[in-house]
C-alpha positions as CSV (number, residue, x, y, z in Angstrom):
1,X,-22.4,-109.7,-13.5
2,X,-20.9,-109.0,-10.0
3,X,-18.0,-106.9,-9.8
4,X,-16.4,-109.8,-7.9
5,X,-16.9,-113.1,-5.9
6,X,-17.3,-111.8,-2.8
7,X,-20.1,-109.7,-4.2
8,X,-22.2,-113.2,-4.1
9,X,-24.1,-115.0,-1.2
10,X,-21.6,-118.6,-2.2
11,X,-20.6,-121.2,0.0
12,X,-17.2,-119.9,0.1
13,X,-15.2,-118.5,2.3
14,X,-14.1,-115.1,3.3
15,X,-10.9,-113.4,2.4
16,X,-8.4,-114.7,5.0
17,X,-4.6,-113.4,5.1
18,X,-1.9,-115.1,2.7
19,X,0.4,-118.2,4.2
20,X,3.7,-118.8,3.4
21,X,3.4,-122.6,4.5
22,X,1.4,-125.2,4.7
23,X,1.8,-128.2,7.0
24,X,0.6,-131.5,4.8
25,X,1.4,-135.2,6.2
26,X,3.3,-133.5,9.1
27,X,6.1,-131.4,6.3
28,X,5.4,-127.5,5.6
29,X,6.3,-126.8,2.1
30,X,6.6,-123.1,0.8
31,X,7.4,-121.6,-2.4
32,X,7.6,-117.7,-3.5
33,X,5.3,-115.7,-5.6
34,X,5.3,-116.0,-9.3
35,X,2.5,-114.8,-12.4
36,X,1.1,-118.5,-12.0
37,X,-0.7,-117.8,-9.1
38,X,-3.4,-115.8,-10.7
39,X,-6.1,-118.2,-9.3
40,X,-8.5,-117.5,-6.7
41,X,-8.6,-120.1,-3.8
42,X,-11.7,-119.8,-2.4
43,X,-12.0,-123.2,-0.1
44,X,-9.9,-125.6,0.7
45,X,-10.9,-128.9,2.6
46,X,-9.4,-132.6,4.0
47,X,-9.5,-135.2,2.5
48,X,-8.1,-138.6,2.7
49,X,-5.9,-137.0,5.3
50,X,-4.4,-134.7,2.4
51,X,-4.8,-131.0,1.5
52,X,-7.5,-130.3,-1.2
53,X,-8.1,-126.9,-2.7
54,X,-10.7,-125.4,-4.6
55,X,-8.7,-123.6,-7.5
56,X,-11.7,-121.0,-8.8
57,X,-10.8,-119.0,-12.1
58,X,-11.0,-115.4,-11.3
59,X,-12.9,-114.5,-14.2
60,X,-15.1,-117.4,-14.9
61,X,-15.7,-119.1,-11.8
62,X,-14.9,-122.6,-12.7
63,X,-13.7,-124.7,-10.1
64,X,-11.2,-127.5,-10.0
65,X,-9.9,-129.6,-7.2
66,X,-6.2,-130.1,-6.9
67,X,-4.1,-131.3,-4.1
68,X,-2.5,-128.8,-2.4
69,X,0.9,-130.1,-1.1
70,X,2.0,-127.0,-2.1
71,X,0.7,-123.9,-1.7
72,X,1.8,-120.4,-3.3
73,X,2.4,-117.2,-1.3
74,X,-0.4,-115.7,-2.8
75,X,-1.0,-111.8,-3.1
76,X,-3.6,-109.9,-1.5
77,X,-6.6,-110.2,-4.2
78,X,-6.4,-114.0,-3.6
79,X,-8.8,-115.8,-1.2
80,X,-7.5,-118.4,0.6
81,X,-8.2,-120.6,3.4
82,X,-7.0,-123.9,4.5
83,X,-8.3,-126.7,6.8
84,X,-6.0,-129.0,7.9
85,X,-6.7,-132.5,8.5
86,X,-8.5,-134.0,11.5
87,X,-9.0,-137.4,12.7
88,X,-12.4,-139.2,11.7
89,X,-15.0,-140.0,13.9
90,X,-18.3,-141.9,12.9
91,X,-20.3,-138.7,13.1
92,X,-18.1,-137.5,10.2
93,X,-17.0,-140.9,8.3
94,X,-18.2,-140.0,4.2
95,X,-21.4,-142.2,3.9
96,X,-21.9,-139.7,0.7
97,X,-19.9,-139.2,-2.0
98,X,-19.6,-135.3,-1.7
99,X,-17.4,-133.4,-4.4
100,X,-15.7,-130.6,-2.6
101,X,-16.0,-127.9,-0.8
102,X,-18.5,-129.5,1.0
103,X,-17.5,-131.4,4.5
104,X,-20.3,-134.2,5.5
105,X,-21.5,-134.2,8.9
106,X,-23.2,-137.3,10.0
107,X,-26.6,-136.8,13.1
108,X,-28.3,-139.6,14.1
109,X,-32.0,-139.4,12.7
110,X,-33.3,-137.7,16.1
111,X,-31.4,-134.6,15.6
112,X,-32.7,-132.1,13.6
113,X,-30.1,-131.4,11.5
114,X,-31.1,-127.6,10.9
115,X,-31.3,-126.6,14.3
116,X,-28.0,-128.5,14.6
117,X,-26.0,-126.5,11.5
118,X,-27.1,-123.2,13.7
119,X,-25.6,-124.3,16.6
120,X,-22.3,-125.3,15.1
121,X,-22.1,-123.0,12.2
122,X,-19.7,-120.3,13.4
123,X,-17.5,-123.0,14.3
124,X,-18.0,-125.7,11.4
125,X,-17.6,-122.9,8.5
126,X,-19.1,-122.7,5.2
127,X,-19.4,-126.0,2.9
128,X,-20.2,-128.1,6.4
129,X,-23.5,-130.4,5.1
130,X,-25.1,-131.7,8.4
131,X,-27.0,-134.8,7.4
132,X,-29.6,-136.7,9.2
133,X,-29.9,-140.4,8.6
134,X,-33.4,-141.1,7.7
135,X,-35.4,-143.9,5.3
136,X,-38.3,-141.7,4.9
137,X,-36.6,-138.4,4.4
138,X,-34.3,-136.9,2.5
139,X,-33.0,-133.9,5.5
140,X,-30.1,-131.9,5.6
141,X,-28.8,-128.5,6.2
142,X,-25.8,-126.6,5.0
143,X,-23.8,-124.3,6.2
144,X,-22.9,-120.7,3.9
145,X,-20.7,-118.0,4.5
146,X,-22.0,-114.8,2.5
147,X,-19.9,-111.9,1.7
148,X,-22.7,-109.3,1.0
149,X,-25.5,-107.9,3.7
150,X,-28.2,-110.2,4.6
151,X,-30.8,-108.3,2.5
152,X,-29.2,-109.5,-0.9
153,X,-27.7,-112.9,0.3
154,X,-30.7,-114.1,1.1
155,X,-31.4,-114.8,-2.6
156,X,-29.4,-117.7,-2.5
157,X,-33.0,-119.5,-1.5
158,X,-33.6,-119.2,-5.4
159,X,-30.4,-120.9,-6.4
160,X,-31.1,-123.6,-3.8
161,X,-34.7,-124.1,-4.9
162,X,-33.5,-124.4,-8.7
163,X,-31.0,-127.0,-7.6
164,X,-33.2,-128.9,-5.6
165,X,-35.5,-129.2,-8.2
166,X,-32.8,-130.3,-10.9
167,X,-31.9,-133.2,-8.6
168,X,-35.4,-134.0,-8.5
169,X,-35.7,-134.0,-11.8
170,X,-32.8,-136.7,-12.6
171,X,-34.9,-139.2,-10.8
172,X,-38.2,-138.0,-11.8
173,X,-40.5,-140.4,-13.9
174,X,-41.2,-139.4,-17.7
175,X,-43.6,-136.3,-17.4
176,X,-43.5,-135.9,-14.1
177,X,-43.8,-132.3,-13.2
178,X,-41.8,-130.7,-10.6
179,X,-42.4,-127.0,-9.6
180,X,-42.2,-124.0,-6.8
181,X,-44.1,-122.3,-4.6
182,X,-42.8,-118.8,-3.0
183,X,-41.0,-118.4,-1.7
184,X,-39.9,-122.1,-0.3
185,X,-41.9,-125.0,-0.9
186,X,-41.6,-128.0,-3.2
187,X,-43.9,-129.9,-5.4
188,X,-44.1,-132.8,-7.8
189,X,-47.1,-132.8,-9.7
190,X,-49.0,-130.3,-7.7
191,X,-48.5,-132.3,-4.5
192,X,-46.4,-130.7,-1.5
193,X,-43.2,-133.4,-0.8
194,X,-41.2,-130.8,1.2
195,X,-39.0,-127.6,0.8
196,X,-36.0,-125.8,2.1
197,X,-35.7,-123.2,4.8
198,X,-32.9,-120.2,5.7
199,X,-31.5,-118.7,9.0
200,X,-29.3,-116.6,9.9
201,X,-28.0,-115.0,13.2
202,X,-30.4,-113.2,15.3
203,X,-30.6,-109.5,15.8
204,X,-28.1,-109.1,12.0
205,X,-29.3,-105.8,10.3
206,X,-30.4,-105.9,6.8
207,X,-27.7,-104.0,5.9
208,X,-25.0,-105.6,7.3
209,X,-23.2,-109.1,6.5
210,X,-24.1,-112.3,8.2
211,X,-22.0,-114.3,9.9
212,X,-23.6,-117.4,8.6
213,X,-26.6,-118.4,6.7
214,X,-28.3,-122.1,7.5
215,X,-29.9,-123.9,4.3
216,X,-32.2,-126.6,5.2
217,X,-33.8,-128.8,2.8
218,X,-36.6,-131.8,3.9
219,X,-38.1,-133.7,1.1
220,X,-40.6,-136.9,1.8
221,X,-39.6,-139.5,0.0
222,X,-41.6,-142.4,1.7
223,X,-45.8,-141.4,2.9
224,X,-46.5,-143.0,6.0
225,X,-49.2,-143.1,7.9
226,X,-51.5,-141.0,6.1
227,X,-54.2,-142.6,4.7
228,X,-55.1,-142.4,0.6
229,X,-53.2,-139.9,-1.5
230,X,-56.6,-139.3,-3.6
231,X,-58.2,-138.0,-0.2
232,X,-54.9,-135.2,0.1
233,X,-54.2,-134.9,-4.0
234,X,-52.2,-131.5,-2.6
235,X,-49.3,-133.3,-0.1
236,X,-48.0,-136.6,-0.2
237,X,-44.7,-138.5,-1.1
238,X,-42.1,-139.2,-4.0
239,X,-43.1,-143.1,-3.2
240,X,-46.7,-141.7,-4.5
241,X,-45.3,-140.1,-7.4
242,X,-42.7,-142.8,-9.0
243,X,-39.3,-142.2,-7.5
244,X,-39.3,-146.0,-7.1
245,X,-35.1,-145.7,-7.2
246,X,-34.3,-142.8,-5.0
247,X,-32.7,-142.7,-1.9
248,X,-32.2,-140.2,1.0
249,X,-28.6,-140.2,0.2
250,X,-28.9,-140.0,-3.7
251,X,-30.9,-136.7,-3.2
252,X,-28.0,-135.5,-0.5
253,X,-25.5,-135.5,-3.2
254,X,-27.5,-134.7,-6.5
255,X,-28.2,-131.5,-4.3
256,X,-24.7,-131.1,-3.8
257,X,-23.5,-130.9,-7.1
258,X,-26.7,-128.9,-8.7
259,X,-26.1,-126.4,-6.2
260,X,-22.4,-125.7,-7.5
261,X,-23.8,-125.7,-10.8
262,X,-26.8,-123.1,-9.8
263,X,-24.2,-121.1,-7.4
264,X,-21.8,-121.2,-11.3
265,X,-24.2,-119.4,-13.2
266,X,-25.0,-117.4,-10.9
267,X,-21.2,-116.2,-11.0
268,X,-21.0,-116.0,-14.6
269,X,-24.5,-115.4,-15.6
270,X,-26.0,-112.6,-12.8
271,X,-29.1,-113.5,-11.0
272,X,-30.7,-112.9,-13.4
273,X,-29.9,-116.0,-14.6
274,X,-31.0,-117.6,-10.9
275,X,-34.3,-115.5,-11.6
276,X,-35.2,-116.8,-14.7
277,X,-34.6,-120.4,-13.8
278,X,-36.5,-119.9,-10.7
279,X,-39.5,-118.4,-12.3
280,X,-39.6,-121.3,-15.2
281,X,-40.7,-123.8,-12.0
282,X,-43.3,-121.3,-10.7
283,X,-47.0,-122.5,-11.6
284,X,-48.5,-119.7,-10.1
285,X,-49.8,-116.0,-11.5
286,X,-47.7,-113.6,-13.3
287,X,-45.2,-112.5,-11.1
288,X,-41.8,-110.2,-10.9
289,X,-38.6,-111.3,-8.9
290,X,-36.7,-108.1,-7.8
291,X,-33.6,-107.8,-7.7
292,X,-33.6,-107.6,-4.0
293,X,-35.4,-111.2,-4.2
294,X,-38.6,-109.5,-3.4
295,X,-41.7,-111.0,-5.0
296,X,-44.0,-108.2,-7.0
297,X,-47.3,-109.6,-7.6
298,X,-50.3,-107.4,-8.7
299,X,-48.4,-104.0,-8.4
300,X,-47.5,-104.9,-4.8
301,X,-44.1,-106.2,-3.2
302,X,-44.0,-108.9,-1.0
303,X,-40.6,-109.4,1.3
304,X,-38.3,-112.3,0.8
305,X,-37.2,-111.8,4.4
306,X,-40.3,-111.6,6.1
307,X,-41.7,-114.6,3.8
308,X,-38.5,-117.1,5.0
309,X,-39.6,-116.5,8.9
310,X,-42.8,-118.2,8.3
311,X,-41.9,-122.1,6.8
312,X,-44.8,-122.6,4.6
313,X,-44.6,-126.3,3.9
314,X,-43.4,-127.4,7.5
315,X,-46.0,-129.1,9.9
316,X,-45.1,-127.4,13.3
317,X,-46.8,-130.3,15.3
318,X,-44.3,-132.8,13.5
319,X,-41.4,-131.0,12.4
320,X,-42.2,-132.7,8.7
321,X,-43.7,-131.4,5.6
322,X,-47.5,-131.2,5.8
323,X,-49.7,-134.2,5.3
């Protein structure tokens, strides 16, 4: 288990100095130390034009929303940050039902919102979920604030492709198999429907901590244009497979909440907990995930790093998973 949360590649924020008030509904409130602070707050987000905070137990990482009308002076060891409210726009109105910490960010469905969350993620901050309004894909990206070098943080791509999968899998028809391929892509009963993809700032050394990480996920829920799924049994759609139910925005926020789950056990559990959920959805050969998130196949290593520059499910000539 990590020596402490900022030992893990989470969407939360960075240690911030303490503040003796916070402004909620236009009145600060402040109130001293006392032993009942012993809480980590690790992100704290409007809402309804209120305060919310993320109350995280130290020890076990469980997380709890509470509104934060009043905030304690809190000591050094605790993490805090606070965003105050802002006005709503349509771009950010909650079409989703998001639990917190994440913030929902609303593009029209010719943005692409991955190259969007790079643009705005050293502004937006970590928990911003940058969603593109499509009927025939499920597309989003998130924002993620790691606290470790890039080298290790970049693991989090196993934790996301567990919790994709999970929110899959709550939709999925009886039987219905839903597996990985390494070190990105997506597939329901063998077919490729999509996958997720990472980035992080040019030019960051391996060794040194990231200013952001982007997490983008594209997942075809509806084939079009592409002639008989028996002629491509390898790519296709969820329509082809039996999601007859799902939604773009049901697979938004199932994502959303498997990932807090995924990103919990990983807290709690190690990665190797992330590891061996990971490797229970891989179909292929025998295979070791390092601890570095390296793949070792046949006595050789294989980068995690140089495997997420190349997009192994993403059709270049449409910006869409292959077809």
């Amino acid at each position: 288990m990590p020596a402490s949360i900022a030992a893990l590649p989470l969407p939360w924020t960075r240690t911030t100095p303490s503040l003796d008030s916070v402004t909620t509904g236009g009145s600060a409130t402040t109130r001293a130390p006392s032993a009942e602070s012993a809480v980590c707050l690790g992100l704290s987000i409007a809402k309804m034009g209120t305060v919310w905070a993320i109350l995280v137990d130290a020890i076990g990482f469980s997380a709890l929303a509470v509104q934060a009308r009043t905030i304690v002076n809190c000591p050094k060891s605790i993490r805090i940050r606070v965003i105050m409210p802002l006005p709503r726009s349509p771009s950010t109105a909650p079409d989703l039902l998001l639990p917190p910490p994440y913030t929902l960010h609303v593009v029209r469905e010719v943005v692409d919102p991955f190259s969007h969350a790079r643009e705005i993620a050293s502004a937006a901050g970590a928990g911003t979920l940058i969603w593109a309004r499509r009927f025939h894909l499920a597309e989003f990206a998130l924002v993620l604030e790691p606290e470790e070098p890039l080298a290790p943080a970049r693991r989090v791509a196993y934790a996301a492709g567990n919790a994709l999968c999970d929110a899959l899998s709550s939709h999925a028809p009886a039987q219905v198999d839903i597996s990985l391929d390494w070190p990105d892509a997506i597939r329901v009963d063998g077919a490729l429907v999509g996958g997720l993809r990472l980035a992080w700032p040019e030019g960051t050394p391996e060794d040194a901590v990231p200013a952001w990480l982007v997490l983008g996920v594209t997942i075809r829920l509806v084939v079009m244009q592409a002639g008989e799924a028996g002629l491509r049994p390898l790519l296709g759609g969820l329509d082809e497979q039996g999601f007859e139910d799902l939604n773009p925005g049901m697979l938004v926020e199932g994502f959303a909440r498997t990932f807090l789950r995924e990103t919990n056990v990983w807290a709690e559990e190690g990665f190797e907990a992330v590891r061996l959920n990971w490797l229970h959805r891989w179909r292929g050969e025998a295979v070791e995930i390092l601890d570095d998130g390296d793949m070792l196949s046949d006595g050789s290593s294989r980068s995690l790093g140089d495997a997420l520059t190349t997009v192994s499910w993403l059709d270049p000539a449409t910006g869409t998973p292959w077809i």
